[in-house]
N, C-alpha and C positions, 0 to 999 in steps of 0.2 A: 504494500500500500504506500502510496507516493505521499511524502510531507504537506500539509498547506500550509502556506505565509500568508498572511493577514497583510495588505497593507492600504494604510488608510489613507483618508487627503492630506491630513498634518502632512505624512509621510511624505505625500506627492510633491504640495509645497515645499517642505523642506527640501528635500531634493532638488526641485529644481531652481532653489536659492544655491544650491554648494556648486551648481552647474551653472551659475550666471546666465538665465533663461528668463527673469522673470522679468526684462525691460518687456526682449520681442513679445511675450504674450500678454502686458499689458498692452503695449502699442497694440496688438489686434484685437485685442479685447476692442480698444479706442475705435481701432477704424471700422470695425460691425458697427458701435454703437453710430459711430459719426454718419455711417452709409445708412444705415436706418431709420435717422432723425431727419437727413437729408431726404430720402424717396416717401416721407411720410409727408414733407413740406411740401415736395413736390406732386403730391396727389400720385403717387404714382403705385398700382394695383397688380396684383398676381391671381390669374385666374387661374380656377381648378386645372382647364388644361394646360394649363402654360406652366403648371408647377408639375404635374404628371410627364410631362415633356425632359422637364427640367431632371425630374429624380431619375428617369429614365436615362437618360446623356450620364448621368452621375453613375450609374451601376454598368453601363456602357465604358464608360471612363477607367472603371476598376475592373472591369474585364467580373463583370457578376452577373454571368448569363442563367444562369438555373436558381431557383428557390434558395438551396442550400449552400449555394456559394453568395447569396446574401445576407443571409441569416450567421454564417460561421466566420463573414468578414464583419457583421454587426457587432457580434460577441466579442473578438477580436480585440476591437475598437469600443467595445462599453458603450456601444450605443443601442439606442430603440427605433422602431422603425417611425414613430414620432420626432427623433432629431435627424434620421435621413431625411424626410421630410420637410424639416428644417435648416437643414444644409441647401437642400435644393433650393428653397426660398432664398437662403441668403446669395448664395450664387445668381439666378437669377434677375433680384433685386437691383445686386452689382452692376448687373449686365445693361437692365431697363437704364439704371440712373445714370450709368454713363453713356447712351445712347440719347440721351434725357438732355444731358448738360453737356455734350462736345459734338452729337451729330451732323451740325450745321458750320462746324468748324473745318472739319476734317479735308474737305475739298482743296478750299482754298489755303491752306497751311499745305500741303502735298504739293500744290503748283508752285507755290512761297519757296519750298525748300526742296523742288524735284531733285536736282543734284547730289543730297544726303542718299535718296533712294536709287540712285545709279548702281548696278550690277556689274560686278566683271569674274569671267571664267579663266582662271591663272591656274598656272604651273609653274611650280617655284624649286627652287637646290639652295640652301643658305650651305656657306662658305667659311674658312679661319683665315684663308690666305688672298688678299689683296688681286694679289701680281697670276693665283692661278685660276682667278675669275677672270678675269682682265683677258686673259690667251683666250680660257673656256671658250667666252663670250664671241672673240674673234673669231675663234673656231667655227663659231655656230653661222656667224656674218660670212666666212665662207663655203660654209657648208660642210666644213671638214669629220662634223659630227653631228649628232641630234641630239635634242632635248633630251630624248628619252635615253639615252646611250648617257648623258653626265649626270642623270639621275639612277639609272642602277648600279654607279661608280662611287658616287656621293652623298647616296639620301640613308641614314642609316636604319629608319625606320621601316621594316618590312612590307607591312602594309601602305607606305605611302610609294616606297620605292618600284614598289609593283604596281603601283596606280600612278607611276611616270609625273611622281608631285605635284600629282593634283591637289586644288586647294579648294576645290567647287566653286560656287555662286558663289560671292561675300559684296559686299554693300562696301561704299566708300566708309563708311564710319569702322569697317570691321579691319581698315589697312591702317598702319602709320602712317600721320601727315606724307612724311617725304616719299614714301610710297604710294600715296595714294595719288600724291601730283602725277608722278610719273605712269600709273594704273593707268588713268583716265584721260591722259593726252595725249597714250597712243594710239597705233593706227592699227587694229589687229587685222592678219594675225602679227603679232611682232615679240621682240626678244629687248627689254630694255635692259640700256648698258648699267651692270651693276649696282647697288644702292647698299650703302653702310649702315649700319642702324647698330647699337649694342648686342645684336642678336647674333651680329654678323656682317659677310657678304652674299646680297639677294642677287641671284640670277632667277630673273621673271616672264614667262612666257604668257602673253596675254592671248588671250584666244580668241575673245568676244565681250563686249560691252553690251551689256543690259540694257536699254529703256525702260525705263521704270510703268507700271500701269497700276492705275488706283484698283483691282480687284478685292475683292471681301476677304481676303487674308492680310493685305497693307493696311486696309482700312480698319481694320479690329485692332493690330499692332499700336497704331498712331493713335487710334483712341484711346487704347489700353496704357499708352505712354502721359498722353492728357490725364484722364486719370488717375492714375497715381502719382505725377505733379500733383493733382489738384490734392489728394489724402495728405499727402506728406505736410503742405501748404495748412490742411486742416489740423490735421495730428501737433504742428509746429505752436498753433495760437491756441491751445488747450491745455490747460496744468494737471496732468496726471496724478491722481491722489489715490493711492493703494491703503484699501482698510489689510492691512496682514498681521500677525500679532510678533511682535518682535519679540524676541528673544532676549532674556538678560546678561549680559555679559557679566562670566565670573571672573573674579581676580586677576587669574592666568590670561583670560582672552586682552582683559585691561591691560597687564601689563607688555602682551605681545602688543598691541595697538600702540603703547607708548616707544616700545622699539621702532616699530617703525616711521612712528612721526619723527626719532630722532634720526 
């Protein structure tokens, strides 16, 4: 017969003071409460279906396609099927009030900053030595060798070197400044001449430049970034006041605390 432990909220609490957790779960505590005071201001409503929809994407989400894989992910998690429920609402909520308060934004802030959302498809080889990117590079200007030939010599990562360092899609925000100048003034396909960065020496093969298009995955991104600007913004003008019951410090903790203020 296997032991039980008993453990209670003190316990939880305590705990998650010795583990310096309890700003983040105040802050969220904050931002449910602030999202909720907000969409209540805003008149804004959760219908039956729309909350069924909602719990539904949520069991979707955890991969809880049968009865008992959400029942055993409930118990898990010390919930009832009254706070999945309620999970759904708050998610949802989320979603209404910030389509609520940024969806007539989102256009013209995307045409404002199209440039940020620029794509490009690179293959990259970072480098130690200067003077043997420099040759590489000419090598490549005369054809002497290929991309993919200074990548299976150089990349030491196995999976990247077999994917001839590939870097996928990445956005100008996701390159360094000085790289990124150089990403997106070229002319693909093309090979730009080396770039130093603390990382190293970048030999970069650009392959294709992106056009950015407003479709419903940019568009949820950009609002999802308004957003939480605006939480953070909210979270920022609120003074956090935790009822928890403090602890008395004995002797011994007083005088470590005296140690280290000296």
């Amino acid at each position: 017969m296997s032991n039980s432990l008993k453990i209670s909220r003190e316990d939880i609490i305590y705990y998650l003071k010795m583990v310096f957790q309890i700003p983040s779960i105040l802050e969220a505590i904050t931002t449910h409460r602030i999202i909720a005071q907000a969409a209540e201001k805003a008149g804004i409503k959760v219908s039956i279906e729309e909350l069924q929809t909602a719990a539904d994407n949520l069991r979707l989400a955890n991969r809880l396609f049968k009865a008992e894989d959400t029942w055993n992910w409930l118990e898990k998690h010390h919930l009832s099927l009254d706070d999945l429920e309620e999970i759904a609402k708050i998610n949802l909520t989320s979603s209404k009030l910030a389509n609520h308060l940024f969806a007539d934004q989102i256009e013209p802030f995307f045409y404002a900053h199209q440039l940020k959302y620029f794509g490009a498809v690179t293959y990259e080889v970072i480098l130690d030595d200067e003077d043997l990117a420099l040759e590489l590079f000419y090598a490549l200007q005369e054809g002497e060798i290929s991309f993919q030939e200074i990548a299976r010599q150089y990349i030491q990562n196995p999976e990247v070197r077999r994917a001839g360092g590939y870097q996928g899609i990445r956005r100008r925000i996701d390159f360094r400044p000085e790289i990124a100048a150089a990403v997106f003034a070229a002319n693909p396909p093309q090979i730009i001449k080396p770039i130093i960065t603390p990382k190293g020496v970048h030999i970069i093969a650009v392959e294709e430049i992106i056009k950015p298009e407003l479709d419903e995955n940019l568009r949820l991104q950009i609002m999802g970034e308004f957003f939480n600007n605006w939480l953070q913004q909210q979270i920022a003008a609120v003074e956090i006041v935790a009822n928890l019951e403090e602890n008395t410090h004995s002797q011994t903790s007083n005088n470590l605390l005296k140690q280290v203020e000296v």
